[in-house]
Structure formats: structure tokens, C-alpha cells
One Martini backbone bead per residue (centre of mass of N, CA, C, O) as a GRO file, in nm:
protein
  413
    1UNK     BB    1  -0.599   1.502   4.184
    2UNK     BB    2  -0.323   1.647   4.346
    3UNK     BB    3  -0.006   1.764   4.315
    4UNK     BB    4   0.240   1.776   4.559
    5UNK     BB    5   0.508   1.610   4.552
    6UNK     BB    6   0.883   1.551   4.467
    7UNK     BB    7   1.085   1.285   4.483
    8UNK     BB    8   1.470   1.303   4.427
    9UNK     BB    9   1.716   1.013   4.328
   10UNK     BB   10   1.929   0.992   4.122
   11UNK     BB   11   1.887   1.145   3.888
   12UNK     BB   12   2.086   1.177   3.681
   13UNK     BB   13   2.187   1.530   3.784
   14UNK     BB   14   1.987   1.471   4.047
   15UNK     BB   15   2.069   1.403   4.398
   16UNK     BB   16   1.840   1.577   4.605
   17UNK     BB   17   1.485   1.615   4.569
   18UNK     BB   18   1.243   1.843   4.690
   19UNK     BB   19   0.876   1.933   4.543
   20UNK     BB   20   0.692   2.165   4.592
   21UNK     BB   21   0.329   2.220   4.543
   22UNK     BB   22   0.116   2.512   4.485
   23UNK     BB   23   0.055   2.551   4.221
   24UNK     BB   24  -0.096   2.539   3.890
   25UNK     BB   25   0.162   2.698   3.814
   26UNK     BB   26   0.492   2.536   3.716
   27UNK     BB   27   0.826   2.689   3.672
   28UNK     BB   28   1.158   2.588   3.496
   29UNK     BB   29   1.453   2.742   3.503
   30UNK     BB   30   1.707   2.770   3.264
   31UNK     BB   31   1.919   2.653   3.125
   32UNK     BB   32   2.066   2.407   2.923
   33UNK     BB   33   2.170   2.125   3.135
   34UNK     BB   34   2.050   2.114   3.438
   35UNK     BB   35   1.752   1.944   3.457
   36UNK     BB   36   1.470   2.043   3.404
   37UNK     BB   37   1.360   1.765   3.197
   38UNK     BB   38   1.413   1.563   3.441
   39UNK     BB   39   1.188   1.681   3.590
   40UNK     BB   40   0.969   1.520   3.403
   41UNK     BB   41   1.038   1.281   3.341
   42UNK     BB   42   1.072   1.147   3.658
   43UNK     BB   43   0.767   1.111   3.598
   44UNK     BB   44   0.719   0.942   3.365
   45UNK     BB   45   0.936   0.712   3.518
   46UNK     BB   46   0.709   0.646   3.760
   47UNK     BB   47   0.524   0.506   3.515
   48UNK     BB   48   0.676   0.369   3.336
   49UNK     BB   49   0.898   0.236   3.100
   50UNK     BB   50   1.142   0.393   2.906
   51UNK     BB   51   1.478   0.410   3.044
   52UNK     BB   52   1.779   0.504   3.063
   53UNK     BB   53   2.096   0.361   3.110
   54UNK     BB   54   2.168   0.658   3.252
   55UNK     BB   55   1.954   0.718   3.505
   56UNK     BB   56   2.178   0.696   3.712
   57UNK     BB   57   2.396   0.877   3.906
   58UNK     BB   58   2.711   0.927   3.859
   59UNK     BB   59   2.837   0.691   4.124
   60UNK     BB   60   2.583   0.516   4.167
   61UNK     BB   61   2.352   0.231   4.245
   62UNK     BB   62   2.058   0.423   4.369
   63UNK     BB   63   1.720   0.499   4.304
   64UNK     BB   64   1.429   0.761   4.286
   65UNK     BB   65   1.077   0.809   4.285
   66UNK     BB   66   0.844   1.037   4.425
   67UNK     BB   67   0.467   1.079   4.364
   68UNK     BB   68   0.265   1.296   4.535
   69UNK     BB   69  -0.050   1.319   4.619
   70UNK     BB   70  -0.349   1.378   4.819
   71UNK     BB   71  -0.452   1.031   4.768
   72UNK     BB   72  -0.132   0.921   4.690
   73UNK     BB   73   0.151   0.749   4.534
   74UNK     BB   74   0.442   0.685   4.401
   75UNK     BB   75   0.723   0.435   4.316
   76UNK     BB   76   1.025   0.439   4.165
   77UNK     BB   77   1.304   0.221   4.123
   78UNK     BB   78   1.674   0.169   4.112
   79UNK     BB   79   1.916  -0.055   3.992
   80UNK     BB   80   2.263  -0.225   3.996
   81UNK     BB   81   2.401  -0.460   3.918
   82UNK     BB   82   2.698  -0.692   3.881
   83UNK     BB   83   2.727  -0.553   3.571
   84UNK     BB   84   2.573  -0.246   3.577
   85UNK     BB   85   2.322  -0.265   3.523
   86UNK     BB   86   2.004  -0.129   3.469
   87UNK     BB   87   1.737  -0.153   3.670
   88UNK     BB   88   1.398  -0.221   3.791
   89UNK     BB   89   1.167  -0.171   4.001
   90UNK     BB   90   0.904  -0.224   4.084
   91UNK     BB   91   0.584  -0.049   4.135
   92UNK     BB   92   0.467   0.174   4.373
   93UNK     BB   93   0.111   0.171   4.471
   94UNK     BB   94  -0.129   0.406   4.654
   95UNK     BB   95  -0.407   0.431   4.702
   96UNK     BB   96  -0.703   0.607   4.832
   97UNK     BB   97  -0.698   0.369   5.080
   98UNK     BB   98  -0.351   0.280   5.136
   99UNK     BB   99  -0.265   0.083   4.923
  100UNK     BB  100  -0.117  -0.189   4.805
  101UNK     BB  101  -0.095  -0.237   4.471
  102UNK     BB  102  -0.071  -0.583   4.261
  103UNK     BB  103  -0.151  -0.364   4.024
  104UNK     BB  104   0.019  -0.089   3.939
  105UNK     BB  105  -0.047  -0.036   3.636
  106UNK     BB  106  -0.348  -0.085   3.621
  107UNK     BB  107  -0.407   0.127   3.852
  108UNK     BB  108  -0.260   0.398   3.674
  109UNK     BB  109  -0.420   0.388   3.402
  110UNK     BB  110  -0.694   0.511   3.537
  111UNK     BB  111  -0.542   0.818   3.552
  112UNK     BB  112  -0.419   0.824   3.269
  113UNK     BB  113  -0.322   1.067   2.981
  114UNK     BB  114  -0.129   1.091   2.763
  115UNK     BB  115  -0.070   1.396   2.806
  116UNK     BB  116   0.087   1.378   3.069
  117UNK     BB  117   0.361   1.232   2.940
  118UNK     BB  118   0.300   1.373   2.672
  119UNK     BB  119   0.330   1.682   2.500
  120UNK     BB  120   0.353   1.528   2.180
  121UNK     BB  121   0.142   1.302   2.123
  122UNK     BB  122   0.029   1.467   1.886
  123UNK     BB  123   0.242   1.582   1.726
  124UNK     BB  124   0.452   1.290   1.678
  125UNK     BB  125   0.215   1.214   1.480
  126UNK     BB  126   0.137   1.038   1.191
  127UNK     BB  127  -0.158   1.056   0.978
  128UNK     BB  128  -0.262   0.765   1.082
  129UNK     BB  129  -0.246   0.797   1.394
  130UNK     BB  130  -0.423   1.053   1.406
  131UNK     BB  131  -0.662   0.910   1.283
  132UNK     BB  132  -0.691   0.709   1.495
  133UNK     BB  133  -0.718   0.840   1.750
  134UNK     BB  134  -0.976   1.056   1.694
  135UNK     BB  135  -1.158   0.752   1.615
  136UNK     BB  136  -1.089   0.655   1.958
  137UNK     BB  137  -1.187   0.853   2.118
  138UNK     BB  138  -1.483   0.901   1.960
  139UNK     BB  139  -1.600   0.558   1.881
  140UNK     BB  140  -1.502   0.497   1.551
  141UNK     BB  141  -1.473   0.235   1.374
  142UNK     BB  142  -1.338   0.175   1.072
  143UNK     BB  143  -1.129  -0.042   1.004
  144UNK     BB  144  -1.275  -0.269   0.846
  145UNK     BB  145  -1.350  -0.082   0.616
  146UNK     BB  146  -1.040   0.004   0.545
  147UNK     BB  147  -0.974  -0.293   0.456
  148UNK     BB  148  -1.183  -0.318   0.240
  149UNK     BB  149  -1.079  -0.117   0.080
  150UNK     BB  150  -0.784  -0.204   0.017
  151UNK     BB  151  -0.866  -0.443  -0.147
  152UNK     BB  152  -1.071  -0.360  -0.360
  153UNK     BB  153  -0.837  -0.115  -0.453
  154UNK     BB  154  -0.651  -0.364  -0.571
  155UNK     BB  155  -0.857  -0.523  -0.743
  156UNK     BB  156  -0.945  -0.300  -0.936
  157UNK     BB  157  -0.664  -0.211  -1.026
  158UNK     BB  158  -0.599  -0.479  -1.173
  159UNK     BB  159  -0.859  -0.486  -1.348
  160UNK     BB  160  -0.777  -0.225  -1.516
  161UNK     BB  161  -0.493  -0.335  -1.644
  162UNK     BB  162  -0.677  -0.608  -1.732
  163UNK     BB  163  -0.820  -0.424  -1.975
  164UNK     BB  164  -0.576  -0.251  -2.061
  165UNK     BB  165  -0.445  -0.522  -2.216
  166UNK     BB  166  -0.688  -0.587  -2.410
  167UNK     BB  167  -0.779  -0.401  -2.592
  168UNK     BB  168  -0.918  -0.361  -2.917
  169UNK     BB  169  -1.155  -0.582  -2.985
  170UNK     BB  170  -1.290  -0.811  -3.300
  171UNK     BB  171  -1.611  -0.944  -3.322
  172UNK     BB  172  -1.616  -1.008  -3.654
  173UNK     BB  173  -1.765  -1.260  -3.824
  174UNK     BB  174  -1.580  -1.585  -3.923
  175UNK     BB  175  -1.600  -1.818  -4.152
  176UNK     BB  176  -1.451  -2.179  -4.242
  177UNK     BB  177  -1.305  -2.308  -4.453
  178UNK     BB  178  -1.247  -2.625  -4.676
  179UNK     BB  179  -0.919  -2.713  -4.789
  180UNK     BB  180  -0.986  -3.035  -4.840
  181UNK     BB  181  -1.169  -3.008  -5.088
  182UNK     BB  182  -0.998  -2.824  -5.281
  183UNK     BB  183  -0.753  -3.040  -5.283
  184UNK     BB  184  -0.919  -3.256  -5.416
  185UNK     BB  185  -0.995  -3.112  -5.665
  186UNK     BB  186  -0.689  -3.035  -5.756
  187UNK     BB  187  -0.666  -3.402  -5.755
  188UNK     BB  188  -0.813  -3.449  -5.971
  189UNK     BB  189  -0.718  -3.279  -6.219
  190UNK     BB  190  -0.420  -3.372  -6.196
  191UNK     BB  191  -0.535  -3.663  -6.297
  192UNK     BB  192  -0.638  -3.629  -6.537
  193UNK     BB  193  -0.403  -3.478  -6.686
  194UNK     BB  194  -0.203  -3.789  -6.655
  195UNK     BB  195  -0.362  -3.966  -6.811
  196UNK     BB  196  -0.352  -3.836  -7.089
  197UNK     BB  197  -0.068  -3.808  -7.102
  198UNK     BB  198  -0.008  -4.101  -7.071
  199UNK     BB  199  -0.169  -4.181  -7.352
  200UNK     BB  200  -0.005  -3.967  -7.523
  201UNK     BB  201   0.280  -4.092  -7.485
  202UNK     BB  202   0.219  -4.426  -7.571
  203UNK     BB  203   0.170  -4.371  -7.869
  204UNK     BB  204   0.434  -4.156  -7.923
  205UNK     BB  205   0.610  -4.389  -7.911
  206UNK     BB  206   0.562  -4.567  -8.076
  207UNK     BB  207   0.589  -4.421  -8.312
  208UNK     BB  208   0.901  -4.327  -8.309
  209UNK     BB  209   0.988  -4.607  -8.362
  210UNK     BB  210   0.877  -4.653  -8.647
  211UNK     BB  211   0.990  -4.363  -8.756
  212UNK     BB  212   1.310  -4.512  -8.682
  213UNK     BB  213   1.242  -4.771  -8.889
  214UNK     BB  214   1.199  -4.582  -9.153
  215UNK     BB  215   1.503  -4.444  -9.126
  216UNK     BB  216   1.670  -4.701  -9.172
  217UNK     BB  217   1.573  -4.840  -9.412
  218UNK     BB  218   1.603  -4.603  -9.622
  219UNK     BB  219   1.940  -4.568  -9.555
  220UNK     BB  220   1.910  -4.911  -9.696
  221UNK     BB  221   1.855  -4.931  -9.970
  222UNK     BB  222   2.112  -4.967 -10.133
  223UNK     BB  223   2.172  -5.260  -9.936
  224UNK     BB  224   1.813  -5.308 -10.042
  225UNK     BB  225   1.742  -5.379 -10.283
  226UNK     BB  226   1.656  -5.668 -10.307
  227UNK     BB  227   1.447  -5.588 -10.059
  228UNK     BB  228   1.268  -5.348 -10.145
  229UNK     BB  229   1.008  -5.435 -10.267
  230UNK     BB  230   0.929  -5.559  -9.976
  231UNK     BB  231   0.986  -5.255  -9.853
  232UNK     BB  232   0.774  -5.111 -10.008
  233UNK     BB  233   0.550  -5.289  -9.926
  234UNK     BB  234   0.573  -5.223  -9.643
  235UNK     BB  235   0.563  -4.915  -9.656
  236UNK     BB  236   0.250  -4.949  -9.771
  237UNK     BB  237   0.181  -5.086  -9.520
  238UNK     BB  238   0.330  -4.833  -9.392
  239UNK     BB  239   0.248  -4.533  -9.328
  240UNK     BB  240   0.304  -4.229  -9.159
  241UNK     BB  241   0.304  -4.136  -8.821
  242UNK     BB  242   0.149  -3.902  -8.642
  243UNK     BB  243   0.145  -3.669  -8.408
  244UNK     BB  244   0.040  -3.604  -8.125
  245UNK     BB  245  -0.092  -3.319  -7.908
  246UNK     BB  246   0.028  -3.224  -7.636
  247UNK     BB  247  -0.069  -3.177  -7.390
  248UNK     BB  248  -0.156  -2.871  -7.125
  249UNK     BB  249  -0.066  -2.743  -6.864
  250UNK     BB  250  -0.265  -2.704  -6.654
  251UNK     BB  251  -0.493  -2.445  -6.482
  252UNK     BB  252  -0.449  -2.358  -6.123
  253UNK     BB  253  -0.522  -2.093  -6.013
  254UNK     BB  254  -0.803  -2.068  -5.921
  255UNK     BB  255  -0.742  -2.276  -5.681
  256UNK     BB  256  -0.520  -2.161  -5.547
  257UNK     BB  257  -0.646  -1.880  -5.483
  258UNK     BB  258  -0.857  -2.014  -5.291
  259UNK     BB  259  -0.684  -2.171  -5.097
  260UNK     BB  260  -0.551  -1.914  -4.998
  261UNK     BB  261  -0.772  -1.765  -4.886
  262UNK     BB  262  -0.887  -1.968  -4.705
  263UNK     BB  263  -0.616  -1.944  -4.531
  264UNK     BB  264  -0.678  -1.648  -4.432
  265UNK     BB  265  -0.993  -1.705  -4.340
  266UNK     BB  266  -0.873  -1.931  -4.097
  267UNK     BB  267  -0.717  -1.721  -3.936
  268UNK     BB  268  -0.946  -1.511  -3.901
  269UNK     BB  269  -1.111  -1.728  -3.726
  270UNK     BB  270  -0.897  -1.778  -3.523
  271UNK     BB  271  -0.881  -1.496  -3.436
  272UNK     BB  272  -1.184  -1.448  -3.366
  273UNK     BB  273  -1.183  -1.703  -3.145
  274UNK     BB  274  -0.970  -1.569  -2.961
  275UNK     BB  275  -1.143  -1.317  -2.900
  276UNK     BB  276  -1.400  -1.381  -2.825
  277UNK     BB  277  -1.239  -1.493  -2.554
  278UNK     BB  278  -1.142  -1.220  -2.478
  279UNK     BB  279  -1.375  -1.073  -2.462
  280UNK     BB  280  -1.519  -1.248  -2.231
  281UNK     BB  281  -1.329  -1.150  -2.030
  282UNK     BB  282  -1.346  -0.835  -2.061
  283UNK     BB  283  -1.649  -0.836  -1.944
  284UNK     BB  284  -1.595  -0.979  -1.663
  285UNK     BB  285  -1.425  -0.762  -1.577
  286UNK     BB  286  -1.588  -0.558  -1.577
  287UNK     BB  287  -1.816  -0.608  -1.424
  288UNK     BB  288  -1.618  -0.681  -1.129
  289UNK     BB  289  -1.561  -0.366  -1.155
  290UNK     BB  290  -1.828  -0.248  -1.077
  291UNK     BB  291  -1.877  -0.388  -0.848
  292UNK     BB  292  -1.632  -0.279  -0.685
  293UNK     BB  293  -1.697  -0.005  -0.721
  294UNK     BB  294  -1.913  -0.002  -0.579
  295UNK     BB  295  -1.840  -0.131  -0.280
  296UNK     BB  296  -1.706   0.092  -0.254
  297UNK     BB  297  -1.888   0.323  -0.254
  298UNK     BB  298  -2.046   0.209   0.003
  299UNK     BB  299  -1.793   0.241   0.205
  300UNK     BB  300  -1.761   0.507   0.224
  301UNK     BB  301  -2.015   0.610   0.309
  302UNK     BB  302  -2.009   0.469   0.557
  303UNK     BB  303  -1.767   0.568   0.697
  304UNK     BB  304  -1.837   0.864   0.668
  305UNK     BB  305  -2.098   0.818   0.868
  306UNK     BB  306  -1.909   0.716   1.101
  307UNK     BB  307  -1.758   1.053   1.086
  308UNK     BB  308  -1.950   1.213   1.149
  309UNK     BB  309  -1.993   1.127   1.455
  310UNK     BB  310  -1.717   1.312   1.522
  311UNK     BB  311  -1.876   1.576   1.482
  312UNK     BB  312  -2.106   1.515   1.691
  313UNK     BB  313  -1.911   1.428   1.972
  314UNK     BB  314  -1.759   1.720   1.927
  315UNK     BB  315  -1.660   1.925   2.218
  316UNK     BB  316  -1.477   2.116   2.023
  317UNK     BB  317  -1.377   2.406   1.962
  318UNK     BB  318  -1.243   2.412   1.608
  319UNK     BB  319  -1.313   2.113   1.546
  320UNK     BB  320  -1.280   1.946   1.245
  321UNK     BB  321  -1.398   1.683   0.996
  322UNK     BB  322  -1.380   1.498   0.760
  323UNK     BB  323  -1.441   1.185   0.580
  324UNK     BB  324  -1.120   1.094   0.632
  325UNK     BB  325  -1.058   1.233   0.900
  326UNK     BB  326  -0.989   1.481   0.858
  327UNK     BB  327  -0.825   1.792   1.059
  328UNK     BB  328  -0.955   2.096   1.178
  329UNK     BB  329  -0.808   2.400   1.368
  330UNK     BB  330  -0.876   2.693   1.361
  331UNK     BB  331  -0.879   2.699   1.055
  332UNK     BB  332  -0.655   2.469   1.045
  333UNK     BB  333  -0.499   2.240   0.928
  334UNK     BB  334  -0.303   1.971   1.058
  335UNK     BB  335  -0.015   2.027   0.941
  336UNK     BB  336  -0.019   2.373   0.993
  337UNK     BB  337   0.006   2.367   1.285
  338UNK     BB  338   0.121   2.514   1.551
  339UNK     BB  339   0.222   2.479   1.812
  340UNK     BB  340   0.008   2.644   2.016
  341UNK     BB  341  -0.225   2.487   1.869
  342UNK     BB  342  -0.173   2.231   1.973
  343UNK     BB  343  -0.141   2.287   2.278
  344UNK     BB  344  -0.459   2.380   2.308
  345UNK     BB  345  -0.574   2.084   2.168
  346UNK     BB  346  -0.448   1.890   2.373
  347UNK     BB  347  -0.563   2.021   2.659
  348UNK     BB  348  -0.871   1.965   2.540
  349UNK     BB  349  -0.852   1.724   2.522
  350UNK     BB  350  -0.786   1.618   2.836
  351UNK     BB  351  -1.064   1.677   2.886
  352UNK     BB  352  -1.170   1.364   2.776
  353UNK     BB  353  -1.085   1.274   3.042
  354UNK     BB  354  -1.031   1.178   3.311
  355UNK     BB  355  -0.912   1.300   3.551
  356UNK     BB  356  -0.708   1.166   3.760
  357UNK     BB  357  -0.420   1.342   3.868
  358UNK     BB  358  -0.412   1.676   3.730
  359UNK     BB  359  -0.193   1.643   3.519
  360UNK     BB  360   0.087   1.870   3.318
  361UNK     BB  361   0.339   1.833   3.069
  362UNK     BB  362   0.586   2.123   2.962
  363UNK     BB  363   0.795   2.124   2.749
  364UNK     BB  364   0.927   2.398   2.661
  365UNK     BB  365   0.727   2.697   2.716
  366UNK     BB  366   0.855   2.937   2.537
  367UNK     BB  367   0.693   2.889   2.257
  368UNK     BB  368   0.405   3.026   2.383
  369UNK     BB  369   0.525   3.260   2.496
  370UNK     BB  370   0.328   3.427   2.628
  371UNK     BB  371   0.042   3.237   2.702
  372UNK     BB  372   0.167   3.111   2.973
  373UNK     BB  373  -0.012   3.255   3.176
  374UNK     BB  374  -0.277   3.114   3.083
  375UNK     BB  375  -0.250   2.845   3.237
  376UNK     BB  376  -0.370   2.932   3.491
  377UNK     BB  377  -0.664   2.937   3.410
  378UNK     BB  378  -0.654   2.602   3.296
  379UNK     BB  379  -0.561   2.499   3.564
  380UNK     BB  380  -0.843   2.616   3.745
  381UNK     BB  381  -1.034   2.520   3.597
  382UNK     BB  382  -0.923   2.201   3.567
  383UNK     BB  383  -0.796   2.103   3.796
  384UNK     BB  384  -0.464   2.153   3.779
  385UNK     BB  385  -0.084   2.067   3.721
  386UNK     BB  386   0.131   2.266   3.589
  387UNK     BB  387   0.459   2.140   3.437
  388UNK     BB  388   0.715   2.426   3.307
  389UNK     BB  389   0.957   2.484   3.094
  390UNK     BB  390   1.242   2.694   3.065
  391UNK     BB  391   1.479   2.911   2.874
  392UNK     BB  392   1.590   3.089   3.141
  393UNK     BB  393   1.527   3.349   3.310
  394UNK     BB  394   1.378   3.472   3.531
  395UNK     BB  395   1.144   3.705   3.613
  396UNK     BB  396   1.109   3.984   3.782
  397UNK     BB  397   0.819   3.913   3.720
  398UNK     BB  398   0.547   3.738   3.894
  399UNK     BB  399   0.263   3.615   3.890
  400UNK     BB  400   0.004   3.503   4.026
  401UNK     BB  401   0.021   3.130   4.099
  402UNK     BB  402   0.301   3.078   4.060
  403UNK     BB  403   0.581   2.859   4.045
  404UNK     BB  404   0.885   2.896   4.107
  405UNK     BB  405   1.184   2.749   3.947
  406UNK     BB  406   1.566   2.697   3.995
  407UNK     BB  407   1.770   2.575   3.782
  408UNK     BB  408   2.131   2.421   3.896
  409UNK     BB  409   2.291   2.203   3.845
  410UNK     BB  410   2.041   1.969   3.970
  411UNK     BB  411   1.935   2.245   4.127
  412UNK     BB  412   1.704   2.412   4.353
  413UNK     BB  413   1.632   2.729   4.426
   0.00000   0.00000   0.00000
């Protein structure tokens, strides 16, 4: 289908106009703020979607939009409630039978390529969108294995960190020592130097007795003349007794010496004890970190694979894609292509859809410098009707083909 009429009622700057198509390049020239970009939004806001709230033109309270193509015509109008609101009303959708269409936005889809109502749809996009746009386009769905790339290559990030808290660990084995043995040992030595010392203390306690009984009885001699003979007597039945040699303080240096060992030994085990399972446990994160490197491995394989696809089914020239999705375009990345190549490949892309309405619009038509001219020839291969704004003057010589319009302040010359 090819458009035929537009006309525009009180919308924007723009009061009452229609504007008849016949050639395949059709171009609004003008200063900026004249109408130009508004007679293409008229045309998207024809097909449904959000238009601003000033779209219905100041002073009136009610407008409209009507698209003829040669087989068809859409209809959409505005109007101001009683608090000033615009509303939209129904959109009317007239079939190629004639009839009015019960559900006309979806059978409006049927005939739309996104590229119609918005010439900067590529551009506009950024990359996680444009690569899912060229995956739907040629029917690779990667999602699924996308989501699993995310999840596994989150897992396997957290088990890199915690393999690397775990850091040098040693599991040279280390036996415990039994330090109540020890201290048993001990404490029986202690208890045999008690018994001998104790033995030894009564003894010589009884001794100091008796030597001190020997030793005031000597000093009263001279009052006990009387009684000497007797304490003679006595003392040579009690002769001086000796002191006995108490033991020497046990050495237990070699005893504590192996105790305090065994407690550094046993310190060293339960530390070997407490490796032993961090190492075991860095060894299981370890392994479920091949396990999911690996099945990363796999997934991007897959992915790869399903994304090579993309350039079997590719039937653009000089469009090429990588395993990641990302596209080149007449050698030229993604990022830095240019508006004018941007336009040729958007252009390309249009032609992957339905025919459809046969229509294209190009707002600032300028930036493509002269080869706007070639648009005519695109616009005849491809059997459509394309619609671009120019900021500036007619020129004096237009070739043939063109349908020139001159925008000035909302009307038409």
C-alpha cells in the first residue's frame, strides 16, 4: 500500500491542511518551528501511542489526523474534556475490504515496521538493547541462556572470593599429647618429696625438743648441784642427737619442660584439626568452581552457536556479528557508526518486514548531505513512500521524483 493524502486538523502550529502524495521522495522544507517535524509526528500519532498535551493547537478543542493510503485510511482525533484534559478518542481503522476494523490497533500492527514510525530506532537504542533488537529480528533467542550465564558467572565470582579468603592453608599432620598423663607423673614426684619431707620434719622437730631440753638444764648447773649427779645420770643416758639433712627441693624442670611442649603440640593439632576442614571445604568450592566454569564453557558454546546463526540468516550486506551479539556494519563497529550509515542500515533493516503501509519518515533529512537525492531510487526499488523534513530553503533545481513542500509557520505553499 502506498500513502496517498494526509490531513491535519488543528494540530501543533497547524490548522487545517492536507497534503497529497505522489512521488516516492517527499520533502518539507523550512526554517526550524515552522510545522515540518510536526506533519511526521501526525503521522505517528495517527497510529496510536503517547502525543503531548499540547498536541490539539491553541484556541480550538478539538482535532484530527486522517492517513489514506490507496487501500486504506486511519483515522484518529483529539479532544478537551470539560477540565481541559486532552483526550484521544477510538482510533478508526478502515481495512482493505472497507469495513471498520472491531480492534484497530491490532490490525494497524499487522502493517507497521517499527522503523516507520520512528527513523532513529536503531540509533535511539543502547547496546543490551540493540543486541536483543538483531536477536529478535532474526530469531535467535539467547534469554534463557543469558539468565544462566548471570546466575553461574555470579556463583562462581562469590567462590573465586571465598577460595581466595582461604588463603595458604597447612595439613601437615600433627599428633595430641595426653598432658593428664604428665601431670599425673607430676604429681605423684611431688607427693613421694611430701611423704620424705614430712618424715624428715618429725624427726627433727622431736630432736630440736629434746636439744633444747639439754640446753636449759646445762644452764642451771650451778641450781642444780644437788641435782647434778642425776642430770648426769640422765644426760649420759641422752646423749646430743644429730640433725638429719633435709631433702632438697625436687627438680622438675624436665617434667614442666614436656608439659608446656605437649600444650604447644596440642595447640598445633587442634590448629591442623581446624585446617584439615577449611582445606576440605576449600577443595569442595574449589571443584563446584570447575564444575561451573566448565558449564560456563558450555553455555557460551551454545550461545555462540545460536548467535552464528544471526549470520547465516543475515541478508544484509556488510552486517556482520561476533559471538557476543555485537554488529559491524560496513566495517564499522557498532558504537561508531555514523547518522548517514545508521540510515542506510535502518533503511536495510525495513526491508526485513511486511510490506506494510509502504511508508518512511526521516526527520533533519539534512544530515545526509547530498545523498538524499538517492532516496528516490530506494524509495522506487523498495515500492514506498518516504517523508523527510530539511531545515532550510528549497533548492532551485530539484530533481525529478521529489515532491517538495514548503513549511511556513504551520501551512503549506
Amino acid at each position: 500500500m502506498k500513502i496517498e493524502k494526509l490531513v491535519i486538523k488543528n494540530i501543533g502550529i497547524i490548522g487545517d491542511q492536507e497534503i497529497v502524495f505522489n512521488k516516492p521522495l517527499n520533502i518539507f522544507y523550512g526554517e526550524v518551528r515552522q510545522g515540518k517535524t510536526t506533519i511526521l509526528n501526525a503521522i505517528k500519532w495517527c497510529f496510536g501511542g503517547k502525543f503531548p498535551d499540547d498536541i490539539i493547537k491553541h484556541g480550538e478543542s478539538r482535532a484530527s489526523i486522517e492517513l489514506h493510503f490507496d487501500k486504506t485510511f486511519v483515522i484518529r482525533k483529539f479532544r478537551k474534556d470539560k477540565h481541559g484534559v486532552t483526550k484521544a478518542e477510538k482510533i478508526e481503522f478502515v481495512d482493505e475490504s472497507g469495513e471498520l476494523a472491531d480492534k484497530p490497533s491490532s490490525a494497524i500492527e499487522k502493517f507497521l515496521n517499527p522503523f516507520l514510525l520512528d527513523q532513529n530506532h536503531l540509533v535511539d537504542m543502547n547496546e543490551p538493547s540493540r543486541k536483543r533488537f538483531f536477536v529478535d529480528l532474526f530469531g535467535v533467542d539467547t534469554s534463557e541462556i543469558d539468565k544462566g550465564l548471570n546466575i553461574l558467572e555470579k556463583e562462581a565470582s562469590d567462590l573465586r572470593v571465598a577460595i581466595k579468603a582461604y588463603g595458604d592453608i597447612s595439613i601437615e599432620k600433627v599428633e595430641p599429647i595426653n598432658i593428664d598423663v604428665l601431670k599425673e607423673e607430676k604429681k605423684k614426684f611431688l607427693s613421694d618429696y611430701e611423704k620424705e619431707y614430712n618424715e624428715n620434719y618429725s624427726h627433727n622437730e622431736k630432736a630440736r625438743r629434746i636439744n633444747d631440753e639439754r640446753d636449759r638444764g646445762l644452764k642451771k648447773v650451778d641450781e642444780l648441784k644437788r641435782a647434778i649427779a642425776t642430770i648426769e645420770e640422765w644426760i649420759k643416758g641422752h646423749p646430743e642427737q644429730k640433725l638429719m639433712e633435709m631433702p632438697s627441693v625436687p627438680d622438675t624442670s624436665d617434667i614442666d619442660s614436656k608439659i608446656n611442649d605437649a600444650v604447644a603440640q596440642n595447640a598445633r593439632y587442634e590448629q591442623y584439626i581446624k585446617d584439615k576442614g577449611r582445606a576440605s571445604l576449600k577443595a569442595s568450592d574449589q571443584d563446584d568452581l570447575s564444575e561451573k566454569e566448565e558449564y560456563i564453557r558450555d553455555l557460551r558454546k551454545k550461545k555462540a552457536s545460536l548467535l552464528s546463526e544471526i549470520n547465516d540468516k543475515c541478508t544484509i550486506k556488510d552486517l556482520v556479528f561476533d559471538d557476543a551479539g555485537n554488529f559491524e556494519y560496513e566495517g564499522t563497529t557498532a558504537g561508531m557508526l555514523s547518522t548517514s550509515q545508521l540510515m542506510r542500515l535502518s533503511g536495510e533493516l525495513s526491508k526485513l518486514y511486511p510490506e506494510g503501509f509502504g511508508l518512511e519518515l526521516m526527520d533533519r533529512g539534512e544530515s545526509l548531505g547530498k545523498s538524499i537525492f538517492t532516496l528516490i531510487e530506494r524509495a522506487k526499488e523498495q515500492e514506498k513512500t518516504i517523508l523527510a523534513t530539511v531545515v532550510g530553503e528549497q533548492p532551485a533545481e530539484v530533481p525529478e521524483g521529489i515532491g517538495v513542500f514548503v513549511v511556513e509557520n504551520g501551512k503549506i505553499k
